[in-house]
DRENTORKE-500664 format. One record per atom (N, C-alpha, C, O, CB): x, y, z. Coordinates in steps of 0.1 Angstrom, whole numbers, plus 5000, padded with zeros to 4 digits. Glycine has a CB too. Layout:
XYZ...
//
This chain:
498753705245499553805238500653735230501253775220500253905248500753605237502553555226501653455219502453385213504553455238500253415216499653375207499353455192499553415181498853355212498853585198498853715189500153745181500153795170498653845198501253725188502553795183502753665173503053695162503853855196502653555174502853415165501953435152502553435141502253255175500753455152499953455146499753575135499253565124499053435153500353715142501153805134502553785127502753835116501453905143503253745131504253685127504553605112505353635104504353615136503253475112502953435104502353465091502853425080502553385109500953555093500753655088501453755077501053785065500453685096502853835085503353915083504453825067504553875056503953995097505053695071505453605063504553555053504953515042505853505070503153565057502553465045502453625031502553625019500453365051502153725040502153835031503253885023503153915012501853935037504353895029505653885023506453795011507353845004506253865034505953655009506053595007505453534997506053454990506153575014503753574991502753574990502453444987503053344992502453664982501053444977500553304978499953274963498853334959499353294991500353224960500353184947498653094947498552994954501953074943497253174938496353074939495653044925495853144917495253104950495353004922495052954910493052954913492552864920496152784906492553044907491253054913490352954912489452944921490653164909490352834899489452754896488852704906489552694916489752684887487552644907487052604918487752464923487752444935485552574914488352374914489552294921490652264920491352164918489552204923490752394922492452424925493052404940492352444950492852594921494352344942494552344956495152464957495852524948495252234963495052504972495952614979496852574983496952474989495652674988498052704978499452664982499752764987499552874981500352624974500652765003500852855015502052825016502252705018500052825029503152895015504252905020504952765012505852725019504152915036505052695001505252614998504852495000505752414999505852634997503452455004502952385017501552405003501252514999503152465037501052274999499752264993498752165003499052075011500052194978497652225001496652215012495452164996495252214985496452405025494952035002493951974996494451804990495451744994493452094983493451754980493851654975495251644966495451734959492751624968496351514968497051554962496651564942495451544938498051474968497451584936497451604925498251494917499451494917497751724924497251394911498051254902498451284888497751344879496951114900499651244887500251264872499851164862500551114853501951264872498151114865498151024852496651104850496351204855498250814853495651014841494751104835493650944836493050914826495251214816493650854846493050724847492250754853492250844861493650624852491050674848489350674857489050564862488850544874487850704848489150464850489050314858489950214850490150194838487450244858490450154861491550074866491349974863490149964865491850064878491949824858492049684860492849664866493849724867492149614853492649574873493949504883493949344879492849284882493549524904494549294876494949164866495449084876496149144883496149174853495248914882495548854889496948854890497548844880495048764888497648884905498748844906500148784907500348674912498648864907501048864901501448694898502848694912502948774921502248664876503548584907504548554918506048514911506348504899503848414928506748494921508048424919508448344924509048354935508848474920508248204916507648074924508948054935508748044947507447894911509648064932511448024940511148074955511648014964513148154933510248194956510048324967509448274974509648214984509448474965508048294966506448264969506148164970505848114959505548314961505948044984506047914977504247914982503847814988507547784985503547984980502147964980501248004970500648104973501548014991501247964963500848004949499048014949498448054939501547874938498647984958496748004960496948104967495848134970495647884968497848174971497948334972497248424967496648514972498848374968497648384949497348504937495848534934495548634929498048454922495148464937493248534940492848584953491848644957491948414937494248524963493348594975493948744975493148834980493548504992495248784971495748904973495148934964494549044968497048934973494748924951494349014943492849054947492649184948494448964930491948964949490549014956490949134968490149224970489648854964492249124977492349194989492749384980492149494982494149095001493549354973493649464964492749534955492749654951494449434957491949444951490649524943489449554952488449624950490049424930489849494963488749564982489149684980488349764976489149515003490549744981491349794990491149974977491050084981493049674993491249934964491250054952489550074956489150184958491750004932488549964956486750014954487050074968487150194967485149874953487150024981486850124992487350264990486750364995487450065006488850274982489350384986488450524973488250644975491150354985488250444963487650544951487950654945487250744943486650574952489250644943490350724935489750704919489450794911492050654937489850534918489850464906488350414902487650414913490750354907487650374893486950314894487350154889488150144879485950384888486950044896487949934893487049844883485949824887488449844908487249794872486549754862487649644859488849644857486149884851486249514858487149344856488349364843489449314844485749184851487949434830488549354818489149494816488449594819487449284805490649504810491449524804490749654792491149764789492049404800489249554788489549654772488249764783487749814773488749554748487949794788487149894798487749974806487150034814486349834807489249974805489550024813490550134803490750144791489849914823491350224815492150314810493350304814494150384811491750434812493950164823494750214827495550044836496049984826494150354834495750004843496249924848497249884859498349934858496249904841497049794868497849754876498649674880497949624889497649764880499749604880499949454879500949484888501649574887500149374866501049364899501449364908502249194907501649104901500349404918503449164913503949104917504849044925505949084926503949104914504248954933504748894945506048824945506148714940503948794951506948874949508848884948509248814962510348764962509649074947508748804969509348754982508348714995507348784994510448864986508448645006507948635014508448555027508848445025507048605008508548605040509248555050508448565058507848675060510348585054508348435067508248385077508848305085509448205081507448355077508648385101509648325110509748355120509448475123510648315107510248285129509848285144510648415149511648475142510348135153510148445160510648615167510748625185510948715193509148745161510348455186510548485201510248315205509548245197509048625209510948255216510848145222510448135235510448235242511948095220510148035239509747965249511347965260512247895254509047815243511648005271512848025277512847925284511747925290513248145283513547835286513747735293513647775309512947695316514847675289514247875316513647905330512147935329511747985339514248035337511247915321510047925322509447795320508447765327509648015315510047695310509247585312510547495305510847535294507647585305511147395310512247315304512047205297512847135292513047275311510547185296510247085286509947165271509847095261508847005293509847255271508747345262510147475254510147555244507247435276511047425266512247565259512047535244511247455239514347535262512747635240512147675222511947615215512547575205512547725213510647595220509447595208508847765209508647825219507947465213508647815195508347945186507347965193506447875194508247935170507148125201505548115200504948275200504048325206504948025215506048325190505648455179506548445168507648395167505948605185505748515158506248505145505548615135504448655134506048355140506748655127506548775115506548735103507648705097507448895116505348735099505348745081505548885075505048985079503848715076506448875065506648995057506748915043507448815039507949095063505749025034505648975020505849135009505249235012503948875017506549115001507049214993506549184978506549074972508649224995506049324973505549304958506749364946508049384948503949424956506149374936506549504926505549504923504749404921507549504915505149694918503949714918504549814901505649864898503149804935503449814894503749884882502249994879501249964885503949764869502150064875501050094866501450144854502550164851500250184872500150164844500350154834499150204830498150164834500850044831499350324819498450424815498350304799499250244792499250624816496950334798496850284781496850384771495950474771495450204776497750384764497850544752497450464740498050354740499750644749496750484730496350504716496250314716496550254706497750604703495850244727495450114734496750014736496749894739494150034725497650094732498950054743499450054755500050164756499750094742499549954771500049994783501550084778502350044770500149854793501450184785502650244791502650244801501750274808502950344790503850214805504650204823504950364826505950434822506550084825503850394837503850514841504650574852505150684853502850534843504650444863505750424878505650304883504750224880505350504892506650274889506450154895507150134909507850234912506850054886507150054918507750064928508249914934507349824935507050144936508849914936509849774943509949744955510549814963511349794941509249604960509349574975508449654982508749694993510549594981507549684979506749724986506049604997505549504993505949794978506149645007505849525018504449525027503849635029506949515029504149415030502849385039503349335051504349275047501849295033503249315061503749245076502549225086501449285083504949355084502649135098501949095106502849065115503949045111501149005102502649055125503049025139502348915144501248945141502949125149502448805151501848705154502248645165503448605165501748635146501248605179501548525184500548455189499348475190502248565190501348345191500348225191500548075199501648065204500348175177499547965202500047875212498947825208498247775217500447905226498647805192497947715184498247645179499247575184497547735178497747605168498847485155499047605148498347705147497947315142500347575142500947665137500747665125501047775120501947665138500347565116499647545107498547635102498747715093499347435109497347625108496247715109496947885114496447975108495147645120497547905120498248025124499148145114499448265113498947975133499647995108500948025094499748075087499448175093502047875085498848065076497948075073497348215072497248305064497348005078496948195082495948385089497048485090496848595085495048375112497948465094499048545096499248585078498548675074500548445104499848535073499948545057499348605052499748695044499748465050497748575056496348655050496748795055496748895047494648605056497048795068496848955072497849045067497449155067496948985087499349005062500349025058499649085045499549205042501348915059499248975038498649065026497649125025497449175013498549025016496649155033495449245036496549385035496449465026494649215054497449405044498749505046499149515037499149635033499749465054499649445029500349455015499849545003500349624995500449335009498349475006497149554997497049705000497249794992495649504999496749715014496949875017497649925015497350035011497049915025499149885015500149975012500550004999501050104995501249955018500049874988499449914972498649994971499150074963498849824963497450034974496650104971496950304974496750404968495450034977497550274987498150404989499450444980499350564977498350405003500450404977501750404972500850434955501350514947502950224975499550374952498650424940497850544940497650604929497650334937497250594951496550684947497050824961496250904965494850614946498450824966498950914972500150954968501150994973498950874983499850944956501151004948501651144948501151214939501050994933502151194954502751394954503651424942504051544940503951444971
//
């Protein structure tokens, strides 16, 4: 019964209130100010270039970065298929360019000397975090225009380890920007 009375309730509000629908076959529904379906993107792009990325040497001191993040980013738009992702500039409608502004790594946890006093700290977890700027850019009459862009957007990893740190530093990084990529591609095609 106090399911019924909720569900009336609701009802009695959405009627009151009404509901604004726009009949076309893809149109989203909107309930109480609350839109239900895919969001709705403010550009008019089909397919995408994404141009190798670049860096800020001072930041970024790994510069064979910029094909592996960019390959991780153009995975990351084909799996999702918002865009269609197309190599060259003049095929395309629209564009992305991304750049790598910062990157940290560093230790997050030691070795405690009541646990081993030969071994007290030495590092044996560590967090990468790497930050972009992300732009896009609509081509009008075959001019880029800067449509949005966004600042610091970050990738991170958690790591621990009781490897060479070398090989570890490495994979860690990668996964940081596997992450980085995700959170470009979404911050691109989850726009409200």
């Amino acid at each position: 019964m106090k399911n019924f009375f909720y569900l009336a309730l609701a009802l009695a509000a959405f009627v009151m209130t009404g509901c604004e629908r726009d009949h076309s076959p893809d149109a989203p529904i909107t309930i109480l100010g609350y839109t239900a379906g895919s969001p709705q993107r403010e550009d008019s792009i089909k397919k995408l270039h994404i141009p190798r990325v670049s860096y800020v040497p001072d930041k970024v001191k790994e510069p064979h970065l910029q094909m592996e993040v960019t390959n991780l980013i153009i995975s990351e738009f084909t799996k999702e298929q918002t865009y269609e992702v197309v190599p060259t500039a003049e095929e395309a409608d629209g564009e992305l360019r991304v750049q790598l502004v910062d990157m940290d790594f560093r230790p997050t946890q030691f070795i405690d000397k009541k646990d081993n006093s030969k071994a007290a700290g030495v590092a044996t977890a560590f967090r990468t975090i790497i930050y972009a700027n992300i732009t896009m850019y609509e081509y009008r009459d075959g001019e880029p225009v800067a449509i949005w862009s966004r600042n610091r957007v970050r990738g991170k990893h958690e790591l621990l380890t009781t490897d060479d740190i070398s090989v570890t530093r490495h994979q860690s990084i990668l996964i940081a920007c596997a992450d980085l990529a995700q959170h470009i591609c979404e911050q691109a095609v989850e726009r409200w």
